[in-house]
C-alpha positions in Angstrom: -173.1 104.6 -59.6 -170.3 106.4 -58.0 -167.0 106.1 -59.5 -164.5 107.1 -57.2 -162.9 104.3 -55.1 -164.3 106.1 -51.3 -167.9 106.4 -52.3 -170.3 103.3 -53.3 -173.9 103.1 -53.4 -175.0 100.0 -51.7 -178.4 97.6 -52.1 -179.4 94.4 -50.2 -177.5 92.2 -52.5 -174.0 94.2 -51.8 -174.2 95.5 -48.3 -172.3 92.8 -46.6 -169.0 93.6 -49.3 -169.3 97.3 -49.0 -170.2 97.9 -45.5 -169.8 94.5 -43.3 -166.4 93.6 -44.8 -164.7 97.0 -45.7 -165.4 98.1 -42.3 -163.1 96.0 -41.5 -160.0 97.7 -42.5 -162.3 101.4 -42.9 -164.6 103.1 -41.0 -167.8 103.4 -43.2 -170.4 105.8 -43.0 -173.7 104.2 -44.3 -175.9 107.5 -45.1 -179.8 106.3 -45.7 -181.5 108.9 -48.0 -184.2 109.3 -50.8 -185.2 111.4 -53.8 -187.6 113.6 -52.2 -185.4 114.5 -48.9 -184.4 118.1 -49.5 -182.0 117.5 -46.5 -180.6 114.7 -48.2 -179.8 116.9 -51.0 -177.6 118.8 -48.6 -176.2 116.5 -46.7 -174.8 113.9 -49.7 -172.9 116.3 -51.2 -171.0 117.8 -48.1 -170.3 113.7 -47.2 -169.0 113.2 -51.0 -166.9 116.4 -51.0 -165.3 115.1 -47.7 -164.9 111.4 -48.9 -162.8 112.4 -51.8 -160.9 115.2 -49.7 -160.3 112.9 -46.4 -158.9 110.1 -49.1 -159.5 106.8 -47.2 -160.4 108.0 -43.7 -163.9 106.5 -44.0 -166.3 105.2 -46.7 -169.2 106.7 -47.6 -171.9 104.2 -48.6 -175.5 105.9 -49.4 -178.5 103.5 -49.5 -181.7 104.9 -51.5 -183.9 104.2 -48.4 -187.1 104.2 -50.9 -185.6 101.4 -53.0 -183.8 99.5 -50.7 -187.0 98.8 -47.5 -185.5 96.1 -46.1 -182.7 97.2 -45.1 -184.2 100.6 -44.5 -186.1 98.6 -42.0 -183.3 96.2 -40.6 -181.3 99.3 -39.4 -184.4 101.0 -37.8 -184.3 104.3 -40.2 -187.4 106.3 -39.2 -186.2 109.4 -40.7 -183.8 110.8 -43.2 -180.5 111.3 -43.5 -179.6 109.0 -41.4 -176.0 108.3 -41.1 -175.4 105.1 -39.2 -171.2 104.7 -38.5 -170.0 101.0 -39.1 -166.6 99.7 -38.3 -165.2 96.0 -37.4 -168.5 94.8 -38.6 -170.4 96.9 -35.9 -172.7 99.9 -35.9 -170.3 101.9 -33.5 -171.9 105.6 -33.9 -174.8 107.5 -35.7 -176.2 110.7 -36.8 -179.3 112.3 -38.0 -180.6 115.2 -40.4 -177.7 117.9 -41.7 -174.7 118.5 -39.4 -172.0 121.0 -40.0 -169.0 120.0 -41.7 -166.7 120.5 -38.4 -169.3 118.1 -36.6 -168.8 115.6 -39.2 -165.5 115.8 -39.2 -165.5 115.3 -35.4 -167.2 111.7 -36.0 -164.5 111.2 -38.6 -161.7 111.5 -36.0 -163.3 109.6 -33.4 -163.6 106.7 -35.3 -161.0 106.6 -38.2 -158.4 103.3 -37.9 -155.9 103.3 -35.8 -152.8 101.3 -35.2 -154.9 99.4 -32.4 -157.5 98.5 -34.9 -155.2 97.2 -37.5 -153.6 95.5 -35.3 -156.9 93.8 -33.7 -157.9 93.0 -37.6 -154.1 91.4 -37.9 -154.9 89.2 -35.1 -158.5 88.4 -35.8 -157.7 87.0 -39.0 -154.6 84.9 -37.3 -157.6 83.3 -34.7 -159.5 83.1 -37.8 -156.7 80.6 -39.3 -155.9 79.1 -36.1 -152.5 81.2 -36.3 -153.0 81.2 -32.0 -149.5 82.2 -31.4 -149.6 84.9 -34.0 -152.7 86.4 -32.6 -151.7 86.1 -29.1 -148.8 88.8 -29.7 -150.7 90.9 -31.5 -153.3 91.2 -28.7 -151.1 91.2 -26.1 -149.2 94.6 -27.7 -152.2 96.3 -28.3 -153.0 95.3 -24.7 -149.6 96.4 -23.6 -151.1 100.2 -24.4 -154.4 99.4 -23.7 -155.0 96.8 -21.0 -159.3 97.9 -21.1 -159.4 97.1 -24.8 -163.0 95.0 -25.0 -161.8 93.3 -27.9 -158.7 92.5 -27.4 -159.5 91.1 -24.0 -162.2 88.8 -25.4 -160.1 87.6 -28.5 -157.1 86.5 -26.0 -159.6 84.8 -23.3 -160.8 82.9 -26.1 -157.3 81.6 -27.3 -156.5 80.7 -23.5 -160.2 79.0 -23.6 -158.5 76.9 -26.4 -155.5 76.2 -24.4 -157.8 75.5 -21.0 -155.8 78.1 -18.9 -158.8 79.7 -16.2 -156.3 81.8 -14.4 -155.5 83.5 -17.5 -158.8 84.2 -18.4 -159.8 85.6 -15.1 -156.7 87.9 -15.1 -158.0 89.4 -18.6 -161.8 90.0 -17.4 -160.0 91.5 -14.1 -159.0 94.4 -16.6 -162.9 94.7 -17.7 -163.8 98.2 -16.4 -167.4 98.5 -14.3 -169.3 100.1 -17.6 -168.0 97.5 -19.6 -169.1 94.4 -17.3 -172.5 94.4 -19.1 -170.9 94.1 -22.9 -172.5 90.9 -24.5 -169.4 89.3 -25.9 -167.4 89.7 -22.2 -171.0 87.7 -20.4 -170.5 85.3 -23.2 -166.5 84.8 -22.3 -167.7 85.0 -18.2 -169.9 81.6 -19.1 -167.1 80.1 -21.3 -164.4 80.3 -18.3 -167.1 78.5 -16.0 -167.5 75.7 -18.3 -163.6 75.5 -18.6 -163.1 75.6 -14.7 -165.1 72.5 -14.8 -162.8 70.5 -17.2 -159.5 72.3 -16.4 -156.7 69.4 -16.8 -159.4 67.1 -16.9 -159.5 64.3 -19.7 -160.5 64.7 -23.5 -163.6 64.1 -24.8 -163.1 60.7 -26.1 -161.8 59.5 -22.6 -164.9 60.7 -21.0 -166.9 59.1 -23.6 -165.3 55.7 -23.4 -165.7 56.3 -19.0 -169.6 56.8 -19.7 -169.7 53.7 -22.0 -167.9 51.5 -19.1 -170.1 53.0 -16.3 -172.7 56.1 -16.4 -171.3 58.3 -13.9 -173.3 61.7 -13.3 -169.8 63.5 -12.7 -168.2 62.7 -16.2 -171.2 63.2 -18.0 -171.7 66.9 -16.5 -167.7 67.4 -17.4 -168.4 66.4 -21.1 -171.2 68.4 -21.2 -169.1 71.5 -20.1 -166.2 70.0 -22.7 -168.6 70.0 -25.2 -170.2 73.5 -24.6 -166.3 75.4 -24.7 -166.0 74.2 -27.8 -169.4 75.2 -28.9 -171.0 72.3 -29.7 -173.6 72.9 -27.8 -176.4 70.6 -29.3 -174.3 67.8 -27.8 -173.6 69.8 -24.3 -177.5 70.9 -24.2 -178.4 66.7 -24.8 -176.0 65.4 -21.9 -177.4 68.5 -19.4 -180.4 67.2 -20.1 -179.6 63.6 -19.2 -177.4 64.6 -16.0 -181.3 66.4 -15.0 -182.6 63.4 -15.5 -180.2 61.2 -13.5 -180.2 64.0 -10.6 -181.9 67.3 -10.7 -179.9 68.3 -7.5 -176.9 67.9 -8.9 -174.2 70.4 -8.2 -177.4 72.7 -7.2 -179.5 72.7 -9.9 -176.2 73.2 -12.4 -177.5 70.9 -15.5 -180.6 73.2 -15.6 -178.3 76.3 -15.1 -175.5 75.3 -17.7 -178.6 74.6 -20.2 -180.1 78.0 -19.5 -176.3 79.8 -20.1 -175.8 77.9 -23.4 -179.6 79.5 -24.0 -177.7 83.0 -23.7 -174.7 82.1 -25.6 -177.3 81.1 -28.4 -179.1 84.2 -28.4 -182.0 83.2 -26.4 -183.8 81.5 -29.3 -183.7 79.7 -32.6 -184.9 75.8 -33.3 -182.5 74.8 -30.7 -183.3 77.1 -28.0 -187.0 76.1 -28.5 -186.3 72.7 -28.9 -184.5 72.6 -25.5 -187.1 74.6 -23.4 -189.7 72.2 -24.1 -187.5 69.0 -23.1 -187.0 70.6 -20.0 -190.8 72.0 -19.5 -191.7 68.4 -20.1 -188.9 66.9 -17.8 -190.0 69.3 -14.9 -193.8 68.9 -15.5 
């Protein structure tokens, strides 16, 4: 084991501590190698010498690909070295085989920390403690510089999500630049801001409830399905989509089925629940 604070060596059991989390506040540079890779043996000691000398600007966590197959196989690694680059929990850049020290040093550069990503972190954990306000101004500086930032778009449309404000949202995904419209997490926030147009300054969720108990009408049921999906409980939205299909397929063209098939996406596209819901509706259309 390494003993210097910028170098680990990382197994299954501590990859999420030494890569997931410290890439959170420092770029990490996960290098996959084994015994009998004479490139290896070049490359590890060129990324250790510039560990120690760049102090801090990334992490360099080796994996013994051999001993550690899983997650040899989790990350794809069909050759070695592979260096894959991790920061803010993401893979965000990768290399393979020996590279010259300037090239290295060029991936260093392009992704060390900088005042935008602490200040994302900052805000991220102030959503994460329902600190809204605090989070908001943190987002809306770094946007201030940087009014294309992905993640700093999709952080602040989910605190105006919170706060039901559509216009606000649909300003922020205005900034989205055309190679960006395909990013996963803005699709998921486009879906979110549907389902809160439906229940903009509309009534809480134990209003609708208490309307549905008094009289089953399609309308409020479709509304506390939407209510239910913003705030990600979608197991309930998915059950009352399914029950407005039942009452009317036609309704609002087809939108139960629609809305069901979105939360699908939001979900992944599978799991139990995904399953579970694609066969209610095979069954309910067939």
């Amino acid at each position: 084991m390494s003993d210097s604070q910028y170098i680990s060596e990382v197994s299954e059991n501590n990859f999420e501590a030494e890569v997931i989390e410290r890439s959170y506040h420092t770029t990490v540079f996960v290098d996959f190698w084994a015994e009998w890779c004479n490139p290896c043996k070049i490359l590890i000691p060129i990324l250790t010498a510039m560990a120690e000398q760049q102090a801090g600007k990334f992490h360099l966590a080796k994996v013994n690909s051999d001993q550690e197959r899983n997650l040899s196989a989790q990350f794809g690694i069909r050759s070695i070295p592979t260096v894959k680059i991790f920061k803010q929990g993401e893979i965000v850049d990768e290399f393979n085989g020996v590279l010259p020290e300037a090239t290295i040093t060029d991936y260093i550069e392009k992704h060390q920390f900088k005042e935008d990503d602490l200040l994302l972190q900052k805000a991220k954990e102030a959503f994460e403690t329902n600190k809204n306000d605090a989070a908001s101004e943190l987002l809306k500086t770094i946007l201030e510089k940087d009014a294309t930032n992905i993640k700093a778009i999709a952080m602040l449309s989910r605190i105006h999500l919170h706060q039901g404000d559509v216009a606000a949202v649909d300003e922020l995904l205005g900034h989205v630049t055309i190679n960006k419209m395909d990013d996963p997490t803005i699709h998921e926030i486009h879906i979110l801001n549907e389902f809160a147009r439906e229940v903009v300054n509309g009534p809480g969720i134990d209003t609708m409830q208490s309307l549905l108990a008094e009289n089953d009408d399609i309308e409020v049921r479709y509304k506390l399905a939407c209510k239910y999906a913003l705030l990600e409980q979608y197991e309930s939205a998915l059950e009352q989509f399914l029950e407005v299909m039942k009452k009317d397929r036609k309704y609002k063209d087809d939108g139960a089925r629609k809305s069901m098939v979105s939360i699908f996406e939001l979900l992944g596209s599978s799991g139990p629940l995904v399953t579970q819901f694609r066969m209610k509706i095979s069954r309910l259309l067939h």
